[in-house]
N, C-alpha and C positions, 0 to 999 in steps of 0.2 A: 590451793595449788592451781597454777593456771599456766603451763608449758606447751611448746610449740612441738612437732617433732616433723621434719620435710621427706618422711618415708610412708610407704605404704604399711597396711597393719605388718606385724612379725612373720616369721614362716610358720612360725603356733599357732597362730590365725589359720592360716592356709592349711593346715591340716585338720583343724578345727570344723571350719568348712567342710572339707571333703567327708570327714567323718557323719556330721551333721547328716550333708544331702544326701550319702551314702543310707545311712537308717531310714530316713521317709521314705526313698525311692523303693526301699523292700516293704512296705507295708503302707499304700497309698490307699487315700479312700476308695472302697468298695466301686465298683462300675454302677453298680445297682441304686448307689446314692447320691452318686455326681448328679444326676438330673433333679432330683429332688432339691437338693442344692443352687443350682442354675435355674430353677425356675422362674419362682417367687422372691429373686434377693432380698426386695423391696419388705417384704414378710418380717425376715429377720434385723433389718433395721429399725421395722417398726418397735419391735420387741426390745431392740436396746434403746432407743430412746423412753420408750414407757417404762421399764427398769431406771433409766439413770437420770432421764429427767433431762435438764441442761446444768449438770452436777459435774458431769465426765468429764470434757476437755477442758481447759481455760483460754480465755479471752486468748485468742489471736493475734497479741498489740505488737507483735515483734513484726507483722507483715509491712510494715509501709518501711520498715529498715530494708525488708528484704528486695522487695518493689517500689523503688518512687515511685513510678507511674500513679499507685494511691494515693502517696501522697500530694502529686499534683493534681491531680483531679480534686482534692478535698481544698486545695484555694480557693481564698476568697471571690477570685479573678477565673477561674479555669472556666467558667462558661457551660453550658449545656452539655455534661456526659450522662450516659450511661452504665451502669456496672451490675455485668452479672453474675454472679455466684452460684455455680452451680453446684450441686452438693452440699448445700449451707448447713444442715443440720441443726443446732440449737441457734444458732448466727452469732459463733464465735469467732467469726470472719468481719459478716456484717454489721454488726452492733459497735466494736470497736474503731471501725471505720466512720459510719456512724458518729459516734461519739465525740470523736477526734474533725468532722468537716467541718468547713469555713463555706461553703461553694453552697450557695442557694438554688442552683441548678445544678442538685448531683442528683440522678436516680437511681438507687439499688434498688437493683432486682435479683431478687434470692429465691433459689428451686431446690427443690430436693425430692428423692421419689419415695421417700416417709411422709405418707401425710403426718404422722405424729411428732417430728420433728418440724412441719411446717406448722402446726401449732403451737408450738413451744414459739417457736420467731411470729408468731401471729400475739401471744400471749403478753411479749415483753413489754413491759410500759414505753419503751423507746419508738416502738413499735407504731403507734397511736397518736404518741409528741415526738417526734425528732426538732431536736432544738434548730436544725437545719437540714433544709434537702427533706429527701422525702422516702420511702421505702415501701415495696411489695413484694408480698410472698406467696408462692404459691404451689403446689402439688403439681410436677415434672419430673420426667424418664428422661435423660442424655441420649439411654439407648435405644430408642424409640426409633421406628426408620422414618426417614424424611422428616422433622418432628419439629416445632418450633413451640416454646413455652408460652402460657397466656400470655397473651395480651402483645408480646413481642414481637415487629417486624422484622421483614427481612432487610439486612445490614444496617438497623437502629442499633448497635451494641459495638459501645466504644473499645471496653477490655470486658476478656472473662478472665472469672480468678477459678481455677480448678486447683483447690487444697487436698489431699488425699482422697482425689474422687475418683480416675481413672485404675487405679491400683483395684477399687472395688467393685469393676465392671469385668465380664468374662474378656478373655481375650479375644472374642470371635466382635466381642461389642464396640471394639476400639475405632473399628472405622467408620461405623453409623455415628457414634460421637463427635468423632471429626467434622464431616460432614455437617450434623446440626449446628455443630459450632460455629464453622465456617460459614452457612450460610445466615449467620442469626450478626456475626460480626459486619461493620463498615468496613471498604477495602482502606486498608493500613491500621483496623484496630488490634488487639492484641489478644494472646494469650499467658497468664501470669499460671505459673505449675509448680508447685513442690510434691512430694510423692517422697515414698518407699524407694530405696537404693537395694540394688542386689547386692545379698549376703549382711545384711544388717540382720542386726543382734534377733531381732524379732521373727525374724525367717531361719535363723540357724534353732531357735529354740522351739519350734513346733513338733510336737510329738507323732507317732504311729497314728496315722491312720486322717493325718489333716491334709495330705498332698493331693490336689485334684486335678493338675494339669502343673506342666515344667513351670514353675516357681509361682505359684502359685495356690494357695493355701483356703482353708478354710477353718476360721477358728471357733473358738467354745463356745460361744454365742452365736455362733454359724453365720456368723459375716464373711466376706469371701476378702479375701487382700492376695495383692500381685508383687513382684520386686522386681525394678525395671533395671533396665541396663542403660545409659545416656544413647547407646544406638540406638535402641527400640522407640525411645521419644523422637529421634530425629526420624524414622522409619514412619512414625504414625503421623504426625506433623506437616516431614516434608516428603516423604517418598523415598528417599535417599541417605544413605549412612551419613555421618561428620565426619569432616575432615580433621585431623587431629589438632587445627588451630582454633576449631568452633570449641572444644571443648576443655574444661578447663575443672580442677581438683583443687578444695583451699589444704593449707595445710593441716596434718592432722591434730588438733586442741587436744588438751586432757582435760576434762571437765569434770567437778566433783559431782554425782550423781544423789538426790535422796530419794527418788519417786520410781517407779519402775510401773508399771501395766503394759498389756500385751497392743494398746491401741494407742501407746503413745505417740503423739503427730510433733514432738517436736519442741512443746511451745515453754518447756523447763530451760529448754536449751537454748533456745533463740536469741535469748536476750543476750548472750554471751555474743551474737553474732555481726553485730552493727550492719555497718554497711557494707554494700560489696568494695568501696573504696578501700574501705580500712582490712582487705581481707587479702594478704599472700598468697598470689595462687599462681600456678603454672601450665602448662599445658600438659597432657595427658598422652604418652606415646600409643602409637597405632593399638588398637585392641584384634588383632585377625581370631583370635580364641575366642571371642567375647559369643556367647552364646542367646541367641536370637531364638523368641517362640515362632513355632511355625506359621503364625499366622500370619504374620509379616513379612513372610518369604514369599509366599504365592501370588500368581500373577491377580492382579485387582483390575477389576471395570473400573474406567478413568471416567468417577462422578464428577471428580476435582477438577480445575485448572492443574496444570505441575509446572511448578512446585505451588502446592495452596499456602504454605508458610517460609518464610522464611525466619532460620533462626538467628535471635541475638541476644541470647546469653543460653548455653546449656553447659551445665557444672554436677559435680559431686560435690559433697559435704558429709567430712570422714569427721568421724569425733570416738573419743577413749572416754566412756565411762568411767569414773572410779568410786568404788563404793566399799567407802576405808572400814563399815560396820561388819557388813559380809564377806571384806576382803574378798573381792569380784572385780573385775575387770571386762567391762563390756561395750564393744565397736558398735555406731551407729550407724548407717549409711542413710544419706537423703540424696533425690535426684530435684534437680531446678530449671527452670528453664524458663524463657520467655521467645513469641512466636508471635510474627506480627504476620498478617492476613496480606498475601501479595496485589498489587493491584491488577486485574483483568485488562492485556492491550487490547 
């Protein structure tokens, strides 16, 4: 079964929701444990990677559908980039990329703030031989203040790929991120992002006692995860909300489901997703309700140029679960976006 639908989820949905946030919001975690939580994230990653190994996610290969920019960069012809992935974790990112270059002057650079994940991508035979181009990895915080990863200069870095990485930084950490990103990027290089959507299936399902700040979670493994709204990327980015022509919603797919876990990033789905060419999409009318964390409201010391990015392309990607065994029916939400680094007059 593979059908289109050009509405947003039902009103079942929307009540679904409210019911949902309505139960956390009475029973958030404890005051007393938020800190414990916040401190050490780094801690708790470590601990799912040494449980799961490089077992958990799968290979990443739907990414260069989602972003050309990879796959230009991996010609034969593309010439001297850079690519950094931050958040790499087993390098289900970079390996596939990897795998796939033609470009004898591509260089990934992959960080993550588990060193036990940066072992794992230290481990890989690929790792050692890349049949082309070249690869390093290394133990790095995003959220670091002022912070630039080994060996890295300033504006040596063509694109960063940020895959489910900012959703698992506190929201206080979102602008020291920016920032190292920004200053680790060449002016006019890029930011490549897919993330968590608010109100996906995986935010509505969190029980009593995971809520640690407005949307914003803490799950069984005590990993932290966030659910953005397309403003709040453009808010962290560029300073400033979208207009409703920046933003854009493909139509909603029914996708058969057979896998389900609580850190799915996506990668069952994707292939369903080709390119952005082949994808129906529309514009997204004004959101004035759309609910913004505090921390993006407050006035900010201007580290930045403004605007430090400009966007060009931020979207949603809505999808219907169907899962014909447990007769369930479950909404997806992912948030996208690419963010090119403005140049200083």
């Amino acid at each position: 079964m593979n059908a289109w639908d050009h509405v947003p989820p039902p009103e079942d949905q929307t009540e679904a929701i409210s019911a949902s946030l309505a139960r956390q919001r009475v029973a958030p975690v404890p005051e007393s444990d938020k800190e414990k939580y916040n401190a050490k994230p780094a801690k708790y990653w470590d601990n799912f990677y040494k449980t799961n190994a490089d077992n958990f996610f799968r290979d990443r290969k739907w990414l260069h559908l989602e972003f050309p920019d990879l796959l230009a960069a991996a010609q034969s012809d593309a010439g001297d980039i850079t690519i950094c992935e931050i958040g790499c974790g087993a390098g289900n990112t970079a390996f596939p990329l990897l795998s796939a270059n033609k470009n004898p002057k591509l260089m990934i650079r992959a960080f993550d703030y588990s060193s036990h994940a940066v072992k794992l991508v230290q481990a890989n035979s690929l790792y050692h031989d890349p049949p082309v181009g070249s690869i390093q990895a290394a133990v790095w915080d995003l959220s670091c203040e002022n912070s630039l990863p080994p060996g890295v200069a300033p504006e040596s870095v063509d694109i960063v790929v940020l895959v489910f990485v900012l959703s698992a930084l506190h929201p206080d950490e979102w602008e020291k991120a920016v920032r190292n990103i920004h200053r680790m990027l060449k002016p006019g290089g890029v930011v490549l992002l897919r993330d968590y959507g608010r109100h996906d299936l995986t935010q509505l399902r969190f029980k009593s006692g995971r809520l640690l700040d407005d949307n914003f979670y803490i799950r069984g493994d005590k990993t932290r995860v966030y659910f953005f709204e397309l403003d709040e990327l453009a808010l962290i980015f560029t300073g400033t909300r979208p207009t409703s022509a920046q933003k854009t919603c493909n139509t909603v797919q029914i996708v058969e489901e057979s896998q389900d876990d609580s850190h799915n990033d996506s990668v069952t789905l994707s292939a369903h997703l080709g390119s952005h060419s082949d994808h129906i999409s529309k514009d997204l009318p004004p959101s004035p309700g759309v609910e913004i964390h505090p921390s993006l409201l407050k006035p900010h010391v201007p580290y930045l140029p403004h605007p430090p990015f400009s966007i060009e392309q931020l979207g949603v990607d809505r999808r219907l679960l169907v899962n014909r065994k447990r007769q369930l029916k479950m909404y997806r939400v992912w948030v996208q976006g690419k963010f090119r680094k403005c140049p200083v007059d």
